[in-house]
LOTOR-792643 format. One line per field, with one value per residue: residue in one letter; x negated, y, z of N, C-alpha, C in turn. Coordinates in pm, 1 decimal. Atoms other than C-alpha are relative to their C-alpha. Layout:
BEGIN
rest: c(A, ...) .
n_east: c(X, ...) .
n_north: c(Y, ...) .
n_up: c(Z, ...) .
ca_east: c(X, ...) .
ca_north: c(Y, ...) .
ca_up: c(Z, ...) .
c_east: c(X, ...) .
c_north: c(Y, ...) .
c_up: c(Z, ...) .
This chain:
BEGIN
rest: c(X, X, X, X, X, X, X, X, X, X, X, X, X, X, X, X, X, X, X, X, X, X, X, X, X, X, X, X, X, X, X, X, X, X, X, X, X, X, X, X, X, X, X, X, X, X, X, X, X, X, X, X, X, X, X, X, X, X, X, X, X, X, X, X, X, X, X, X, X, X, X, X, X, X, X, X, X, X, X, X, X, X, X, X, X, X, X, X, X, X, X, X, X, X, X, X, X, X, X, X, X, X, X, X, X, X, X, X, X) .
n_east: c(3.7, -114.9, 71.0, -63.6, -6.0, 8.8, -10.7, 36.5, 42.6, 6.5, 140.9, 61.1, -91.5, -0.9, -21.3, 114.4, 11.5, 58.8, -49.1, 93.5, -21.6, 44.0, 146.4, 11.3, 128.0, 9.5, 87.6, 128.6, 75.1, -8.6, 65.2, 122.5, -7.4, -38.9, -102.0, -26.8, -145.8, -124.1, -78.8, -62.8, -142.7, -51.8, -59.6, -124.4, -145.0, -92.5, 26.6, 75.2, -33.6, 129.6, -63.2, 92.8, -19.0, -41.5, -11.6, 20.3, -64.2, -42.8, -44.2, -135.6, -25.8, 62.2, 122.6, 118.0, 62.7, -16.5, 149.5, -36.0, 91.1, -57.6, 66.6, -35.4, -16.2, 0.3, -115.4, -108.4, 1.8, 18.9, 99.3, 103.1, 33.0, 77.3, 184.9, 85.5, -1.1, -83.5, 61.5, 103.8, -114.9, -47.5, 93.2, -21.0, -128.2, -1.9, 99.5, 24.0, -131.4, 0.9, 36.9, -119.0, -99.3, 79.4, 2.6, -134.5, -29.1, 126.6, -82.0, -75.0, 61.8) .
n_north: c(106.4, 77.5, 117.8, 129.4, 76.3, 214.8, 106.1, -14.2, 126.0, 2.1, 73.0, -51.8, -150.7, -110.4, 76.0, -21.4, -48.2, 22.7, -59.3, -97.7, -120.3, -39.3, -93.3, -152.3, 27.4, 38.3, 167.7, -22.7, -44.9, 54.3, 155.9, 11.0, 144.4, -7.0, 57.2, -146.2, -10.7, 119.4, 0.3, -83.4, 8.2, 127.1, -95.5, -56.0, 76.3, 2.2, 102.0, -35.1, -126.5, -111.2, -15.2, -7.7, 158.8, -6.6, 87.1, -59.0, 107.3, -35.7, 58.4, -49.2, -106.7, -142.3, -10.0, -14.1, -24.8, 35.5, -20.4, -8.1, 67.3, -33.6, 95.2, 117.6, 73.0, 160.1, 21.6, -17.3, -71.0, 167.2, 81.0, -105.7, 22.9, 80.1, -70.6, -58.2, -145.8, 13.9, 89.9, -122.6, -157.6, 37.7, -22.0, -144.5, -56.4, 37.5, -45.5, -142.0, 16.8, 9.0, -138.2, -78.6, 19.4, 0.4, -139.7, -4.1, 61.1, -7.7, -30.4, 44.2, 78.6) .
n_up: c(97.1, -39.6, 10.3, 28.1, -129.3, 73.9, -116.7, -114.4, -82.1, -156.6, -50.4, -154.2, -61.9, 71.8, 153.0, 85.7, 103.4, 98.1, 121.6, 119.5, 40.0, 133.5, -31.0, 101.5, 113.8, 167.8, -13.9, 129.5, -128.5, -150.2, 25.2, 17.5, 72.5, 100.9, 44.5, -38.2, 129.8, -25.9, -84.3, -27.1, 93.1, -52.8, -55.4, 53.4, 53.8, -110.8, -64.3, -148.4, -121.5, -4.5, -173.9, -69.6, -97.3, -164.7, -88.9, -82.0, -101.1, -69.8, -83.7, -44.4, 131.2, 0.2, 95.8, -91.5, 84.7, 126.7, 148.0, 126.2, 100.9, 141.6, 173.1, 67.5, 128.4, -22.7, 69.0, -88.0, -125.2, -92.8, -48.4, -112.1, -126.0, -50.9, 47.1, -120.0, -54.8, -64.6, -105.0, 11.0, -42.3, -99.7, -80.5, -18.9, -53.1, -170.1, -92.6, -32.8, -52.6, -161.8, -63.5, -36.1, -124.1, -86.5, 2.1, -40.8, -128.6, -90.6, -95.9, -73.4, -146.8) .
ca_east: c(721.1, 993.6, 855.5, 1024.8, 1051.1, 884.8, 824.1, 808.2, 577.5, 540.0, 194.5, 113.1, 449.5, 387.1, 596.6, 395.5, 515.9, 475.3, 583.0, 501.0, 576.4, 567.0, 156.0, 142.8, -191.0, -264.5, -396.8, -616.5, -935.0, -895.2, -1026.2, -1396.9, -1357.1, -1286.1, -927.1, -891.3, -605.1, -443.8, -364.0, -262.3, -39.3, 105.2, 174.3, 346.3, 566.5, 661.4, 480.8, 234.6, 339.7, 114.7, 180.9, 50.4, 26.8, 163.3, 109.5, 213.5, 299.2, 524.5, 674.7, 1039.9, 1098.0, 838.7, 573.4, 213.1, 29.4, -59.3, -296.1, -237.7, -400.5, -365.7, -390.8, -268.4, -213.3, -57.2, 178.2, 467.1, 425.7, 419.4, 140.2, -64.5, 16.3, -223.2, -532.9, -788.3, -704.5, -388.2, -534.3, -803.3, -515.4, -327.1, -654.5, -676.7, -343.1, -338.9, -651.0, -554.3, -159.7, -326.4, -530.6, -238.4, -54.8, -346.7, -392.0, 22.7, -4.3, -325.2, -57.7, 168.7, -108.3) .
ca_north: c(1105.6, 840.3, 524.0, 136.4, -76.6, -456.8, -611.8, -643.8, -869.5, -886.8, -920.3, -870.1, -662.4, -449.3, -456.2, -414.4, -233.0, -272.6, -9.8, 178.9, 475.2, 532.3, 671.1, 1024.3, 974.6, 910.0, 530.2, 664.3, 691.7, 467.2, 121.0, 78.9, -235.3, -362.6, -453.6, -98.5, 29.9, -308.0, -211.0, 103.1, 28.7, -286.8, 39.0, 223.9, -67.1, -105.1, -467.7, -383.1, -202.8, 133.7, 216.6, 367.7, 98.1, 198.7, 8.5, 154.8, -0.9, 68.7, -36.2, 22.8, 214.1, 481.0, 507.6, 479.3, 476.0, 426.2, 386.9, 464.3, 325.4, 489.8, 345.6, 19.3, -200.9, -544.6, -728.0, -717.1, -490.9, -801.7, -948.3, -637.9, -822.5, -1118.5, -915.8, -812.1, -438.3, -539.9, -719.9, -397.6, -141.7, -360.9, -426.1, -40.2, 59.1, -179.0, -56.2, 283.7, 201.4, 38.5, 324.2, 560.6, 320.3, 316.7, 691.2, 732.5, 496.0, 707.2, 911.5, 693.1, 518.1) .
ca_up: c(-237.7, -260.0, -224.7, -255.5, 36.4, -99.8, 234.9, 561.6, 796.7, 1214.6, 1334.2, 1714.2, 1771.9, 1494.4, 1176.0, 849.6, 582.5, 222.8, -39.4, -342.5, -557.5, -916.9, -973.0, -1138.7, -1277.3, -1637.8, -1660.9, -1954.9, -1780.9, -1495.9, -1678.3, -1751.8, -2003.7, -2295.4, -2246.2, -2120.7, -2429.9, -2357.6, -2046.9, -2053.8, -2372.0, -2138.5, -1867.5, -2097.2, -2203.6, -1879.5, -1855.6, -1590.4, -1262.0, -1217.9, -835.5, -576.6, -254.3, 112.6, 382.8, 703.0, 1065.4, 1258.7, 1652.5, 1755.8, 1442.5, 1502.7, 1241.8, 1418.2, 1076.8, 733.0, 419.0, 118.0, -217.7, -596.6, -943.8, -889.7, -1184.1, -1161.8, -1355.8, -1053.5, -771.1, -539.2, -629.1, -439.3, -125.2, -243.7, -334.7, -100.0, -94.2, 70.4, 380.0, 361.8, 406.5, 670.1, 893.2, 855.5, 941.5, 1285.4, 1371.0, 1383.3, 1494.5, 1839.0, 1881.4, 1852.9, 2120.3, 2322.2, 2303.8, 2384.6, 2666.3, 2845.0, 2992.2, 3101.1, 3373.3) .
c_east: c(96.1, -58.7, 116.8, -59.7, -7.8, 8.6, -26.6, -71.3, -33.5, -123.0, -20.9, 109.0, 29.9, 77.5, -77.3, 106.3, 3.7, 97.6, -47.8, 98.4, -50.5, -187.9, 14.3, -104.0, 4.9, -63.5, -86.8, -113.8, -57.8, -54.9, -97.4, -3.9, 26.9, 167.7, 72.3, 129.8, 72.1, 62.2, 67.2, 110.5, 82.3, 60.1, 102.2, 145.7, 89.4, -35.9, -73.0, 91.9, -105.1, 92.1, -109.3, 51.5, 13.2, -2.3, 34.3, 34.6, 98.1, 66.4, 117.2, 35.0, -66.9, -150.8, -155.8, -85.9, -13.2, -99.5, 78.6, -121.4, 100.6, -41.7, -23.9, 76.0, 45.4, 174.0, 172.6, -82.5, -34.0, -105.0, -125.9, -18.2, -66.6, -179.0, -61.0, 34.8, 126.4, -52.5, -110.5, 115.7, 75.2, -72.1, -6.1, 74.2, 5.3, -59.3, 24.8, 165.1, -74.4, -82.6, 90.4, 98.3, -60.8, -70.1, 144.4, -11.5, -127.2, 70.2, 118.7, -48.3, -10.7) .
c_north: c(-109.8, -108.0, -159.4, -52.2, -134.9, -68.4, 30.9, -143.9, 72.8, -68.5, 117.7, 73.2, 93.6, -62.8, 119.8, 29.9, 4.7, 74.4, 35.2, 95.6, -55.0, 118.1, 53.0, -17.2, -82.4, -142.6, 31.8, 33.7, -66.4, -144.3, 28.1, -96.4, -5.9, 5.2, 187.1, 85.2, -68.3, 27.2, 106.6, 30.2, -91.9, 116.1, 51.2, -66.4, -17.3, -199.4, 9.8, 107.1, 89.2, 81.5, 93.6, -42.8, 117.3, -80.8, 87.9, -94.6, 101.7, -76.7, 98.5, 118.7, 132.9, -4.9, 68.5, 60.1, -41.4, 4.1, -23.6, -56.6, 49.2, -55.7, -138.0, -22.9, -128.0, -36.9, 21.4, 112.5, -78.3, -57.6, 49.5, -114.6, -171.9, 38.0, 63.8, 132.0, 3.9, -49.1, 85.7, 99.5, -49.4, 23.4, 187.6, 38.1, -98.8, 42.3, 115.6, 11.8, -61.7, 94.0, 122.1, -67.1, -2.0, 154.2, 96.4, -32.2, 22.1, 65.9, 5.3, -68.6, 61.8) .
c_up: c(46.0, 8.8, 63.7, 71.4, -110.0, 102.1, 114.8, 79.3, 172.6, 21.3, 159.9, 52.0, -68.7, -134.5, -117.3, -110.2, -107.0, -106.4, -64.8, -78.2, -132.0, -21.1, -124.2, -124.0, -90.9, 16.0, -47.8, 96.2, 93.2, -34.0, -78.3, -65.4, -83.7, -7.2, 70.8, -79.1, 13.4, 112.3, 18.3, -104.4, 123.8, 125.6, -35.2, -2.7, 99.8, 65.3, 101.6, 142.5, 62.6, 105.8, 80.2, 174.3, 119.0, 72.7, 128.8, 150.6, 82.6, 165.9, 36.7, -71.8, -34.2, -62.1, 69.0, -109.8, -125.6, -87.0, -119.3, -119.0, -124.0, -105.3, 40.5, -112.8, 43.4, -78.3, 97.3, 122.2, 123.5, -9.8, 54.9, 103.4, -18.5, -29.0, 152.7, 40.4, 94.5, 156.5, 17.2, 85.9, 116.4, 94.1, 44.1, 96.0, 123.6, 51.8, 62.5, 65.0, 158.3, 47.0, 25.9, 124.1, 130.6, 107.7, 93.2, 142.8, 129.8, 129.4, 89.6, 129.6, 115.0) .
């Protein structure tokens, strides 16, 4: 899957990530609401962005780890990184990037 480089941030040493991909899945379906048709016409049109979220980390260019997230919705792509699932998938992905360096570095002691 090809996925679009939005940002990058540096926390602890680690840089953070932030892309997305065009999401396969049908929107139809995926909203429980009334405005449910509105949004998935507003998909079609091409006003919403219907993604699916990457976060991964990486140190000295070597990809430790990653989380993925499907069937986002949001008017820009960008404004993922102020919603909670963003700051969900980061926490994630460090947690499991210093365990992989921690894991790496058992047999270097």
């Amino acid at each position: 899957m090809n996925y679009e480089h939005i940002s990058t941030e540096s926390v602890e040493g680690f840089e953070i990530r932030f892309s997305v991909a065009p999401e396969d899945t049908d929107p139809r379906g995926c909203f429980d609401h009334e405005f449910a048709d509105e949004i998935v016409q507003k998909i079609n049109d091409g006003v919403y962005d219907w993604f699916i979220a990457r976060v991964s980390v990486y140190r000295d260019g070597v990809e430790l780890a990653a989380e993925h997230l499907g069937g986002c919705c949001y008017e820009q792509a960008t404004d993922f990184l102020e919603c909670p699932y963003y700051d969900d998938m980061k926490t994630e992905a460090l947690r499991a990037a210093r365990a992989a360096v921690a894991k790496l570095s058992e047999g270097l002691a």
